[in-house]
N, CA and C atoms as a LAMMPS dump frame, in Angstrom:
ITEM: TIMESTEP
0
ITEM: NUMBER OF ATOMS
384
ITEM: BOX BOUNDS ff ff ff
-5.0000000000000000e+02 5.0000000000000000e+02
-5.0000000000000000e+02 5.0000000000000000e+02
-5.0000000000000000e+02 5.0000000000000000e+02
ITEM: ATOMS id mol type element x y z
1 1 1 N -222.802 -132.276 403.097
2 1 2 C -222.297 -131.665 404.324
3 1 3 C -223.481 -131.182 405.161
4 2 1 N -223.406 -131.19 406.577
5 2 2 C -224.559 -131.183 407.173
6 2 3 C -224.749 -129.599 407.622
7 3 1 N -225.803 -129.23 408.029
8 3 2 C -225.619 -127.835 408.867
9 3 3 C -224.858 -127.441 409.834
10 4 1 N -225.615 -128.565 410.816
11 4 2 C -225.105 -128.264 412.242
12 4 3 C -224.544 -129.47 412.667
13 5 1 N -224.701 -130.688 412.047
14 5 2 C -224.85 -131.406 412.943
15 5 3 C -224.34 -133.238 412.041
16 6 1 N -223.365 -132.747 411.693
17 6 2 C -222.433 -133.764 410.768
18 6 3 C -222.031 -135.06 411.666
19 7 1 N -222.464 -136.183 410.974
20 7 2 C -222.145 -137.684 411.617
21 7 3 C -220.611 -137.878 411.12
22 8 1 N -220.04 -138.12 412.042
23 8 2 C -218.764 -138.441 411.644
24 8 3 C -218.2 -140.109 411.368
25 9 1 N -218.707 -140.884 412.489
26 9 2 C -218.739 -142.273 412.211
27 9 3 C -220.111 -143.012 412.559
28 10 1 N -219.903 -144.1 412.628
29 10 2 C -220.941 -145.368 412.928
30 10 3 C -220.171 -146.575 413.353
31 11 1 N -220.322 -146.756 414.455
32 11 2 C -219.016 -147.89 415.31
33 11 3 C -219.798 -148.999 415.523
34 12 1 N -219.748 -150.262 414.443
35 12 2 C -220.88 -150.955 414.597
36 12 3 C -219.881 -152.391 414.349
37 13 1 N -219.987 -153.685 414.616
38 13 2 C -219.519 -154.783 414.12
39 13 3 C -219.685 -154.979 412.63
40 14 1 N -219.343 -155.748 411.575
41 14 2 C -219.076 -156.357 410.445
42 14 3 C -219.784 -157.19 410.699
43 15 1 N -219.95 -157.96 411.031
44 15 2 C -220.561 -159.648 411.215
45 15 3 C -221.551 -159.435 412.421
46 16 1 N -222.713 -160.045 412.437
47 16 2 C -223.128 -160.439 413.713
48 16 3 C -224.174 -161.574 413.662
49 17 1 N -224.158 -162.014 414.992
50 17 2 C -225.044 -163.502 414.663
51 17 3 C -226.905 -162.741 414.705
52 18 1 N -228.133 -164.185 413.886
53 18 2 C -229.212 -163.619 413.685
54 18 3 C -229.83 -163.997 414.94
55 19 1 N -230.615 -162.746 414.665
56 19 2 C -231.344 -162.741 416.643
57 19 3 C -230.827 -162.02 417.834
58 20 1 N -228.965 -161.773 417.707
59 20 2 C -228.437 -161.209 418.588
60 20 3 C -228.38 -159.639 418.543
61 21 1 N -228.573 -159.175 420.063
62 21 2 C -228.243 -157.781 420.57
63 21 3 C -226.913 -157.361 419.772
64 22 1 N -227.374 -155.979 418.672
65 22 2 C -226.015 -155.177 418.19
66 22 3 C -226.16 -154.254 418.578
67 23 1 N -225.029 -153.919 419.391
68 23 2 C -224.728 -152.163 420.027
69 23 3 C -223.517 -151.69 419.089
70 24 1 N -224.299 -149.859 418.724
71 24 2 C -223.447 -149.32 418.005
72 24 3 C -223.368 -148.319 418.762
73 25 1 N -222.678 -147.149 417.78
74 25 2 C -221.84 -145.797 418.595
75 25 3 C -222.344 -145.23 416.638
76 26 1 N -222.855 -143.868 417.367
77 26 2 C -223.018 -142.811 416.508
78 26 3 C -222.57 -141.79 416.662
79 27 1 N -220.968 -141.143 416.263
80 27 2 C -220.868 -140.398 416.747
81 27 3 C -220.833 -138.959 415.605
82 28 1 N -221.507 -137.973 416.301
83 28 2 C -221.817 -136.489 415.861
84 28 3 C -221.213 -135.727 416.239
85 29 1 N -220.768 -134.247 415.442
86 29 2 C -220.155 -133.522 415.636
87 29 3 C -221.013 -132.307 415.61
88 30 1 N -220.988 -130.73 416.627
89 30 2 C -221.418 -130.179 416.208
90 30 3 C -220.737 -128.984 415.599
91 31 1 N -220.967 -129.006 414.621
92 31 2 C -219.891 -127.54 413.203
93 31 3 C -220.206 -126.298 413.671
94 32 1 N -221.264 -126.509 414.417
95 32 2 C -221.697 -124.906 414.827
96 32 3 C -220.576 -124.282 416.026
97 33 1 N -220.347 -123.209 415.894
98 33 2 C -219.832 -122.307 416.781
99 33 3 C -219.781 -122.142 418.462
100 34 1 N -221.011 -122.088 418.818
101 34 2 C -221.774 -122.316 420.201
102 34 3 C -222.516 -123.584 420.441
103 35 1 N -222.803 -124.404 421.539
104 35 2 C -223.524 -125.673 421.228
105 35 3 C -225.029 -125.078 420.918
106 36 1 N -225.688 -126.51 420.252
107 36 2 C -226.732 -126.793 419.543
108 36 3 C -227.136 -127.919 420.433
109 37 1 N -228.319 -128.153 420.543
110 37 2 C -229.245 -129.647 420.584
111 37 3 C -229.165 -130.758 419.087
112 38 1 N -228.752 -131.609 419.83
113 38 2 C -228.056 -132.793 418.678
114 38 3 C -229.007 -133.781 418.811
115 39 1 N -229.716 -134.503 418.106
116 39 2 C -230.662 -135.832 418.152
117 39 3 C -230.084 -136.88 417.133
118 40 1 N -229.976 -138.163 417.388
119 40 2 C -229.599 -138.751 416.669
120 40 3 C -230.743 -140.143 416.546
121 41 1 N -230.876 -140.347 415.098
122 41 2 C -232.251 -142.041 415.314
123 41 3 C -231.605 -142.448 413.925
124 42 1 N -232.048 -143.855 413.635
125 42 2 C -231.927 -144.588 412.829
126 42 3 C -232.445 -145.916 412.473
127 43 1 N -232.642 -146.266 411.383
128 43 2 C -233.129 -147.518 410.943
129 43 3 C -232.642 -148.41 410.187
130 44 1 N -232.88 -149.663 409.912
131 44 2 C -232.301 -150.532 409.979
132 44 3 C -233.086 -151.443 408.588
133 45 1 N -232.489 -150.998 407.423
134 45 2 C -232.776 -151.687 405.897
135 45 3 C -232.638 -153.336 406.092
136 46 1 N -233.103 -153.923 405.593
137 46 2 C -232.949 -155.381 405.056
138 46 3 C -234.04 -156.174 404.101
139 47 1 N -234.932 -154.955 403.884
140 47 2 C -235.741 -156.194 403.172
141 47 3 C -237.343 -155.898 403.684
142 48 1 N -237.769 -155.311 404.641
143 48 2 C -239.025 -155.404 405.339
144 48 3 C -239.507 -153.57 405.25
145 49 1 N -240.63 -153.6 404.987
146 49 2 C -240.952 -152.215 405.405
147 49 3 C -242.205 -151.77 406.241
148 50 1 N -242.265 -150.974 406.715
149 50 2 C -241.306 -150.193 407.189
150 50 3 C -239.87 -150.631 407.278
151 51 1 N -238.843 -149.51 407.549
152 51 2 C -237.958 -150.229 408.067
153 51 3 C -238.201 -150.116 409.61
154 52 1 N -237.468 -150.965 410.536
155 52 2 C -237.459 -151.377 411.594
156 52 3 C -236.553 -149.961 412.298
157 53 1 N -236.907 -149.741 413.74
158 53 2 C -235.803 -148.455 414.42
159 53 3 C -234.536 -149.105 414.966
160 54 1 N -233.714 -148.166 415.316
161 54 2 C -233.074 -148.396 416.258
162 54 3 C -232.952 -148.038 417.094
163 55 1 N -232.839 -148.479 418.58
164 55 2 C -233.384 -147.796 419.772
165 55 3 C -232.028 -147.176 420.09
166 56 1 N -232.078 -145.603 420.45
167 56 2 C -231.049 -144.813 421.213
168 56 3 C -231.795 -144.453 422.753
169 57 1 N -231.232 -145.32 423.251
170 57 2 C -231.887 -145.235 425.199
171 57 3 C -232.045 -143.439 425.481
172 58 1 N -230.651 -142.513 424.992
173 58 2 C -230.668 -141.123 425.275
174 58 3 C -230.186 -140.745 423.871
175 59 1 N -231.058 -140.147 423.046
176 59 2 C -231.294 -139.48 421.776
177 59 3 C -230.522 -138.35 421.512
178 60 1 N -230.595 -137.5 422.652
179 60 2 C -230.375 -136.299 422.324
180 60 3 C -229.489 -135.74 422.909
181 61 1 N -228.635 -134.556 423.035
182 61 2 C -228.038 -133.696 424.132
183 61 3 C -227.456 -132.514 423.06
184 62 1 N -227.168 -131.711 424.173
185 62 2 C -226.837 -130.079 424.195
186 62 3 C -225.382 -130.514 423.841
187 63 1 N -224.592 -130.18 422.854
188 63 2 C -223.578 -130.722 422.287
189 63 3 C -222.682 -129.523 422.288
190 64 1 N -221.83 -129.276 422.991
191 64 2 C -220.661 -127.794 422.547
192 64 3 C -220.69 -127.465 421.259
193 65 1 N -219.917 -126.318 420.935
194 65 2 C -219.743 -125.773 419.772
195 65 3 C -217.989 -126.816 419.14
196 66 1 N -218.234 -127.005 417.85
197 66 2 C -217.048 -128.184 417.499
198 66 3 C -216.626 -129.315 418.494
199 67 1 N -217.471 -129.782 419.501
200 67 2 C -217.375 -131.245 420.074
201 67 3 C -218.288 -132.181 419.352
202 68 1 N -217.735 -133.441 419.682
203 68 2 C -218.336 -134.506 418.794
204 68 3 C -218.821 -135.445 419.971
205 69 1 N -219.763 -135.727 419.761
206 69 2 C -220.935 -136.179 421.132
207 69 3 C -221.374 -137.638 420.433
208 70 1 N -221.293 -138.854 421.052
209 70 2 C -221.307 -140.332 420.966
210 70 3 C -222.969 -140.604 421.814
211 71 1 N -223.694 -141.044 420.765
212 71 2 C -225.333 -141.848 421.17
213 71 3 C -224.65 -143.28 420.54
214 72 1 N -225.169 -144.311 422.066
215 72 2 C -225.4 -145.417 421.78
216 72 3 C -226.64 -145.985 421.876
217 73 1 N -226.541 -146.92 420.593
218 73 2 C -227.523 -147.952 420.594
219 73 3 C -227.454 -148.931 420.092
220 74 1 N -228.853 -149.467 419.984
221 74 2 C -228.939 -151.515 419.535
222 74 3 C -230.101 -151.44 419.007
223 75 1 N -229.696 -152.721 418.402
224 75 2 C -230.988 -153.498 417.398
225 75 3 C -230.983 -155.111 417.225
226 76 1 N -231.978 -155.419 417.129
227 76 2 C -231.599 -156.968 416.907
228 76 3 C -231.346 -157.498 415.905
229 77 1 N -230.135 -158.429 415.216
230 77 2 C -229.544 -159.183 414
231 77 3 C -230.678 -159.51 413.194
232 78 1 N -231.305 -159.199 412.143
233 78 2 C -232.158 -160.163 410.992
234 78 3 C -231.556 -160.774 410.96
235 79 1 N -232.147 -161.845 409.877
236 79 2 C -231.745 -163.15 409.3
237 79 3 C -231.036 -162.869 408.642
238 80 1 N -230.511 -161.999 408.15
239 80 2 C -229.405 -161.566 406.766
240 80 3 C -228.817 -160.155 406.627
241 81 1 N -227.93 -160.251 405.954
242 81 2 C -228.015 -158.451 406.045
243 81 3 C -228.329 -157.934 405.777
244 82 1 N -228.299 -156.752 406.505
245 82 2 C -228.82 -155.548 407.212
246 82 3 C -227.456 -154.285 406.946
247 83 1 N -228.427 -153.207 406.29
248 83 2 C -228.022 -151.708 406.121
249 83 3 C -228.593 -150.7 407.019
250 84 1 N -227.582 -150.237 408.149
251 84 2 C -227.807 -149.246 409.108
252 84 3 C -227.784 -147.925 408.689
253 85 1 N -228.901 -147.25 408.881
254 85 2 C -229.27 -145.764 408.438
255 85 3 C -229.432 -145.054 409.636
256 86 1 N -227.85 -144.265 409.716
257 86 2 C -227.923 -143.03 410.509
258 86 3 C -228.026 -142.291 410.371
259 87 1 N -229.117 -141.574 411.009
260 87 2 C -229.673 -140.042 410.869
261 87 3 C -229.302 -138.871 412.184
262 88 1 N -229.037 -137.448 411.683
263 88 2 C -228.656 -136.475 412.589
264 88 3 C -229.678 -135.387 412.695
265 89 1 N -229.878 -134.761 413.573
266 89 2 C -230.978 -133.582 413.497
267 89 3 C -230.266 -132.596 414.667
268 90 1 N -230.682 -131.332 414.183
269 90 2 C -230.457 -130.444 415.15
270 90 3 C -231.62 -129.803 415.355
271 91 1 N -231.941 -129.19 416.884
272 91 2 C -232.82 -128.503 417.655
273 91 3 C -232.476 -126.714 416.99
274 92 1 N -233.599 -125.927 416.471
275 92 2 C -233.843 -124.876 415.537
276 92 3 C -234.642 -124.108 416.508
277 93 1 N -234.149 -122.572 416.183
278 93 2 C -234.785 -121.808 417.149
279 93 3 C -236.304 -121.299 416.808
280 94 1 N -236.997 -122.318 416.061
281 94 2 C -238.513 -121.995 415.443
282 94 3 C -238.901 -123.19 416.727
283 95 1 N -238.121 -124.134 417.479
284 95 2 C -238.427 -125.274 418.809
285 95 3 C -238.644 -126 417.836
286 96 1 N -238.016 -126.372 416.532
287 96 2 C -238.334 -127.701 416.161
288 96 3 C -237.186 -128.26 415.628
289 97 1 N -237.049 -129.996 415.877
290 97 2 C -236.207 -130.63 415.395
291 97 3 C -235.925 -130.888 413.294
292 98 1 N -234.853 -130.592 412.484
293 98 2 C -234.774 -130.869 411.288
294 98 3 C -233.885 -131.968 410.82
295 99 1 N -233.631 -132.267 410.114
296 99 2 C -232.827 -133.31 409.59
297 99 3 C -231.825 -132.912 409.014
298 100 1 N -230.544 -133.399 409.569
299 100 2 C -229.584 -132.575 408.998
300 100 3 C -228.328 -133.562 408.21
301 101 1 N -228.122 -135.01 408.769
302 101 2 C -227.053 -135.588 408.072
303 101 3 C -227.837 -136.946 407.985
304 102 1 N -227.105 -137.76 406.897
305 102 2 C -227.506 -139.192 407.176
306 102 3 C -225.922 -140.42 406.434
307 103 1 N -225.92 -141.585 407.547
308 103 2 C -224.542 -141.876 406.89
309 103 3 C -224.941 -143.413 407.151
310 104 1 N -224.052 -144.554 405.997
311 104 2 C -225.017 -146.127 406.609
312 104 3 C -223.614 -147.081 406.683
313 105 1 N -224.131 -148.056 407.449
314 105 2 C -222.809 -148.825 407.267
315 105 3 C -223.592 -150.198 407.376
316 106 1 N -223.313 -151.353 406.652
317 106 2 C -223.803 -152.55 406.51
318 106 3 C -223.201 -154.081 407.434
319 107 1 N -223.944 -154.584 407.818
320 107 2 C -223.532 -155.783 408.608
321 107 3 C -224.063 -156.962 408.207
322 108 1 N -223.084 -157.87 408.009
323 108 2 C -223.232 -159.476 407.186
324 108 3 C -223.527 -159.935 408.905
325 109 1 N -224.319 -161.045 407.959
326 109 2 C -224.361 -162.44 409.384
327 109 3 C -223.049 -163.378 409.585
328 110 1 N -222.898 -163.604 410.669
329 110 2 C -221.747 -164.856 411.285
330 110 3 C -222.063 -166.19 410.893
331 111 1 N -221.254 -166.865 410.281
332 111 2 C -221.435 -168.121 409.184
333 111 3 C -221.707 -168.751 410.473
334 112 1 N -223.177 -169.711 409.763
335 112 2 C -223.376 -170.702 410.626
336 112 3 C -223.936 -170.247 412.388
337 113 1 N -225.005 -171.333 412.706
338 113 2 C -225.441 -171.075 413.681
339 113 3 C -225.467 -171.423 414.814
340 114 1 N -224.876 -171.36 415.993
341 114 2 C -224.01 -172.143 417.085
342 114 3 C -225.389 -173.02 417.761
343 115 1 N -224.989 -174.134 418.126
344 115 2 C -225.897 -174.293 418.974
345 115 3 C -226.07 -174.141 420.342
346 116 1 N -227.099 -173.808 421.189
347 116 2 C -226.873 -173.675 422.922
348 116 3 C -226.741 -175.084 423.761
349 117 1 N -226.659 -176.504 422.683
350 117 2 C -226.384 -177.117 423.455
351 117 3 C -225.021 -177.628 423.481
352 118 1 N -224.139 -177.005 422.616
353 118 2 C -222.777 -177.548 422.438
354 118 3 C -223.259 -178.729 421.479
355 119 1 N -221.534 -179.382 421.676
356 119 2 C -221.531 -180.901 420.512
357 119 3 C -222.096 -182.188 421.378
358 120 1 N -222.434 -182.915 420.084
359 120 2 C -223.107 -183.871 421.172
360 120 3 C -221.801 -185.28 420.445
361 121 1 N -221.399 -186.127 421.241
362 121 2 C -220.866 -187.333 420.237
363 121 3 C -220.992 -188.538 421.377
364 122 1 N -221.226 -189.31 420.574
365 122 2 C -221.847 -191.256 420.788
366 122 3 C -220.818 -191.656 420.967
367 123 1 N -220.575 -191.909 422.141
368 123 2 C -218.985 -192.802 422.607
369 123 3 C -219.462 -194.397 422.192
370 124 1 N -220.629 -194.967 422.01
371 124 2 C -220.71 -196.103 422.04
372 124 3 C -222.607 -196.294 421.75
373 125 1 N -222.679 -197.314 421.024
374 125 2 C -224.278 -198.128 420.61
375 125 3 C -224.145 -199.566 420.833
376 126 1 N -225.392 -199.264 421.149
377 126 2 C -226.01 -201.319 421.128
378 126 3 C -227.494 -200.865 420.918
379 127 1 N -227.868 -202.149 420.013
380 127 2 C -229.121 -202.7 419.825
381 127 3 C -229.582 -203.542 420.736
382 128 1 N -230.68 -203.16 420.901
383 128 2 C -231.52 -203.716 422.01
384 128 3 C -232.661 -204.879 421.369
């Protein structure tokens, strides 16, 4: 259970193709009473280390007391799957950010790999 600053979900696809833009939804709650400063980051397991980030365009905000406040972001598909590690932090009146929750949710790849040129088929041959 977190302090301040409890992840409630991770709104992410099941499947996604490799190479492609995944946008998720992190959404946080804050347990505290009065609002808090909420930060949310995360990374992205599969196999490589470091692990890789995930970019949240706007990280942070001043979150009410018991509202639950939604950071979006993206990352790009590996080749395989991939375990999303969400992390929560709240803003502390020493001015520094701590770590307060962490929650993961995993995404398989989309069978098979489309091509950009569509199908191709031979209505007809001759030898020349």
């Amino acid at each position: 259970m977190a302090y301040y600053a409890d992840i409630v979900e991770i709104i992410a696809p099941s499947k996604a193709k490799p190479g492609g833009r995944v946008d998720i939804t992190v959404r946080i709650k804050n347990t505290y009473s009065s609002s808090v400063g909420i930060m949310a980051g995360g990374a992205l397991e599969y196999g490589v280390s470091p692990w890789p980030g995930i970019s949240f365009p706007d990280p942070s905000a001043n979150v009410a007391g018991g509202a639950t406040y939604s950071f979006t972001g993206y990352f790009t598909m590996p080749e395989k799957k991939a375990t999303i590690h969400a992390y929560s932090y709240y803003y502390g009146a020493d001015g520094s950010w701590h770590f307060d929750d962490e929650m993961t949710k995993t995404i398989d790849i989309t069978e098979g790999i489309e091509s950009q040129f569509g199908s191709i088929e031979i209505l007809s041959y001759s030898r020349r």
